[in-house]
DRENLO-243902 format. One record per residue (C-alpha): x, y, z; residue in one letter; residue number from 1. Coordinates in pm, 1 decimal, padded with zeros to 6 digits. Example, Ala and Ser with C-alpha at 12.3 -4.5 7.8 and 13.67 -1.06 7.14 Angstrom:
% DRENLO-243902
+----------+----------+----------+------+------+
|        X |        Y |        Z | resn | resi |
+----------+----------+----------+------+------+
|  01230.0 | -00450.0 |  00780.0 |    a |    1 |
|  01367.0 | -00106.0 |  00714.0 |    s |    2 |
+----------+----------+----------+------+------+
//
This chain:
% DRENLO-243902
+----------+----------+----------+------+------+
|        X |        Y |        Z | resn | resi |
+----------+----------+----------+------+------+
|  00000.0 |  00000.0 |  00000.0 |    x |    1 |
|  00145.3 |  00390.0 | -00134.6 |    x |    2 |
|  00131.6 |  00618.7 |  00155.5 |    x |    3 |
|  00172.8 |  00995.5 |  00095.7 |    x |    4 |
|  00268.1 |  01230.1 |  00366.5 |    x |    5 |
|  00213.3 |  01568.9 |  00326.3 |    x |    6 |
|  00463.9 |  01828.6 |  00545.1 |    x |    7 |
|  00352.8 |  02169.0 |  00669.2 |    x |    8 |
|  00579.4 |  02440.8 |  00841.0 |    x |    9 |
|  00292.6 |  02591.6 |  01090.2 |    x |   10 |
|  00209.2 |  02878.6 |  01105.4 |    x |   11 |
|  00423.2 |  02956.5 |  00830.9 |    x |   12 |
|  00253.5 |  02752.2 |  00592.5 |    x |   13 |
| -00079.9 |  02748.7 |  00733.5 |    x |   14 |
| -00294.6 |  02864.1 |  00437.1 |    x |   15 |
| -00102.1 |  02599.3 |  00206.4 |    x |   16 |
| -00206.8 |  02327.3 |  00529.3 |    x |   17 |
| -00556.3 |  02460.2 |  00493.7 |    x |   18 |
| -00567.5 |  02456.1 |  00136.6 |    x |   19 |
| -00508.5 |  02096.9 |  00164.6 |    x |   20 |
| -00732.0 |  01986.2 |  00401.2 |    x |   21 |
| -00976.5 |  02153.1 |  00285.1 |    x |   22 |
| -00939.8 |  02077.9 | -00097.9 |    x |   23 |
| -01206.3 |  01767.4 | -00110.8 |    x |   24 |
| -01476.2 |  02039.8 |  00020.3 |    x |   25 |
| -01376.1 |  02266.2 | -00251.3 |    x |   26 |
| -01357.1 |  02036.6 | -00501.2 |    x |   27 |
| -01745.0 |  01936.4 | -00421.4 |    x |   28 |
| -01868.5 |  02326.0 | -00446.0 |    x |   29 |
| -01676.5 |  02360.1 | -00772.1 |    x |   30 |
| -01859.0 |  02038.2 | -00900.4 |    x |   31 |
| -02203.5 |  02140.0 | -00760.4 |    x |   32 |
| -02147.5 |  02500.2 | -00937.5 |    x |   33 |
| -02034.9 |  02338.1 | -01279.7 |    x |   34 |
| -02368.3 |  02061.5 | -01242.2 |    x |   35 |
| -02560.1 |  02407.2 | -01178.6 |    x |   36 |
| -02432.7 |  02606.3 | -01516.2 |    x |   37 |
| -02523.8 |  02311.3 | -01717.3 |    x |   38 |
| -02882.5 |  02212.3 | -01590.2 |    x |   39 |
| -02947.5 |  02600.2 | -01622.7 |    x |   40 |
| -02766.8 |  02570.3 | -01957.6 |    x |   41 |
| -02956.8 |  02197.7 | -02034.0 |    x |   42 |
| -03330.8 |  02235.7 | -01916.0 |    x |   43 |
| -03370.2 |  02650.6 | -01842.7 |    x |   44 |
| -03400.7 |  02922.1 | -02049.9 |    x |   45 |
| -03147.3 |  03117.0 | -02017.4 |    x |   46 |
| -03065.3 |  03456.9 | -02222.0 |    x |   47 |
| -02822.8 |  03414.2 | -02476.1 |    x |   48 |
| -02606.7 |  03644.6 | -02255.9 |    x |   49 |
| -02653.9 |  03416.9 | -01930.2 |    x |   50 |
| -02613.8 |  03111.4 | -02113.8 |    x |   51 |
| -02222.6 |  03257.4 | -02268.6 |    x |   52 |
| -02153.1 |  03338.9 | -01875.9 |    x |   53 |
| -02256.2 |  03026.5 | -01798.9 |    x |   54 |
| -02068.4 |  02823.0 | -02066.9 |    x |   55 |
| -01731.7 |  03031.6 | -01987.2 |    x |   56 |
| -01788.6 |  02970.4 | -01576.3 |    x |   57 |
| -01775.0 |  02574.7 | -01695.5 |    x |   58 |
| -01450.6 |  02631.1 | -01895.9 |    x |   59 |
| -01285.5 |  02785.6 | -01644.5 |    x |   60 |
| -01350.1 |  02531.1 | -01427.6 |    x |   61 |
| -01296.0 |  02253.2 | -01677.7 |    x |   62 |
| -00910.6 |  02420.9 | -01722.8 |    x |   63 |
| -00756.6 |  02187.3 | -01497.9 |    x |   64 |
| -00721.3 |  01885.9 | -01604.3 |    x |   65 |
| -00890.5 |  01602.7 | -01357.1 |    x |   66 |
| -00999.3 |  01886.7 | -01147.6 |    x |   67 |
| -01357.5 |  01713.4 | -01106.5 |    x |   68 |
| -01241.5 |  01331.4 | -01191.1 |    x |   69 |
+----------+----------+----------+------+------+
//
């Protein structure tokens, strides 16, 4: 079994030790916002401005690659 260990000066490097503890939390808003854009996207009506914002928002967070795998 891989472990991985993960090393953080405190409180130097407290916002980096926060970042990763709570990255599983942010990764679920980020998916819940993307799921949002496309049902509004999918099944609303959107305005052909809204719907652009909406497509862009998803790209942005579709940039990273296995971001929301």
């Amino acid at each position: 079994m891989t472990h991985a260990i993960l090393r953080f000066r405190l409180p130097q490097e407290q916002s980096e030790f926060d970042a990763a503890r709570q990255g599983s939390e942010a990764k679920a808003v980020l998916w819940s916002v993307d799921e949002y854009c496309r049902s509004t996207i999918k099944h609303g009506e959107p305005s052909a401005e809204t719907r652009e914002h909406l497509e862009h928002i998803r790209e942005l967070i579709r940039e990273t690659p296995g971001l929301l795998d």
